[in-house]
N, C-alpha and C positions, 0 to 999 in steps of 0.2 A: 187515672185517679179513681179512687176506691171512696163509695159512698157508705156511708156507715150507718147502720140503721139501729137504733135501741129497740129492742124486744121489752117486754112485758115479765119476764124472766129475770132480763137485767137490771131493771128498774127495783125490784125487789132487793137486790144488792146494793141498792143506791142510799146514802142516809139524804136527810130532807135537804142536806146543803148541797148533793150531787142531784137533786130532783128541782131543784131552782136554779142549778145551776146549764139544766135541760131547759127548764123555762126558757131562761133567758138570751138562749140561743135561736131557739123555736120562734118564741112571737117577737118581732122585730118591734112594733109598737106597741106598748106594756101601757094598758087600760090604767091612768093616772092613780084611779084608786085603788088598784094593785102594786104598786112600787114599792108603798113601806111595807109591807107585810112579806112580799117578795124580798126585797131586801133587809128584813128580820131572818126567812127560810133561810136564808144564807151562810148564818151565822148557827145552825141548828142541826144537832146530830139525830138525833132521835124524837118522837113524840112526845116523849116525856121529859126533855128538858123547857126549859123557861130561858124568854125572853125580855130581862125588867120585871115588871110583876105579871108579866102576861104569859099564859102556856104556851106551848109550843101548837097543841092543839085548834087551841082558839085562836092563832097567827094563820092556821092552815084551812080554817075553815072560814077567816075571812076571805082568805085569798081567792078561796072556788070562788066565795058569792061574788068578787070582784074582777073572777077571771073567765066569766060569760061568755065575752067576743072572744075568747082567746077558741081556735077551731083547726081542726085537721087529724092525723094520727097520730102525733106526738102529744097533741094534748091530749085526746081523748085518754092517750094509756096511763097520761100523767096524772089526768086528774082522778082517775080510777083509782091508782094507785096512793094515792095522798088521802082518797077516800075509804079506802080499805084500812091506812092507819090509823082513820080514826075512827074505827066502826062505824059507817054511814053507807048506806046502797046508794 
């Protein structure tokens, strides 16, 4: 059996409902106050769509502040990469 590992490359190619959808394989216990925003990413192609009246942005940028304990290399690349879409270091 073949482990498969997502590169930082790949992730790039991923829109925000393939990068939640990383999430949610990744961290087994999804920090309560991450779920809905998590489960808004879901439903989201790009940075620039909307969720209800909320951006897509501001769903992703709650999510880091909620996604603290979330730890390892999958997050880190993830959350790199969700922070790169919205222009933030």
């Amino acid at each position: 059996m073949t482990t498969q590992t997502t590169t930082t490359t790949d992730l790039s190619a991923l829109n925000i409902a393939g990068l939640a959808r990383l999430v949610k394989q990744d961290w087994k216990k999804v920090y309560f106050g991450a779920v809905p925003y998590l489960n808004a990413m879901c439903l989201l192609n790009h940075i620039s769509d909307t969720y209800g009246l909320d951006d897509c942005k501001d769903i992703v940028l709650y999510f880091l502040s909620n996604a603290q304990s979330w730890r390892g290399e999958t997050a880190k690349a993830v959350k790199a990469e969700l922070k790169k879409r919205c222009n933030i270091k």
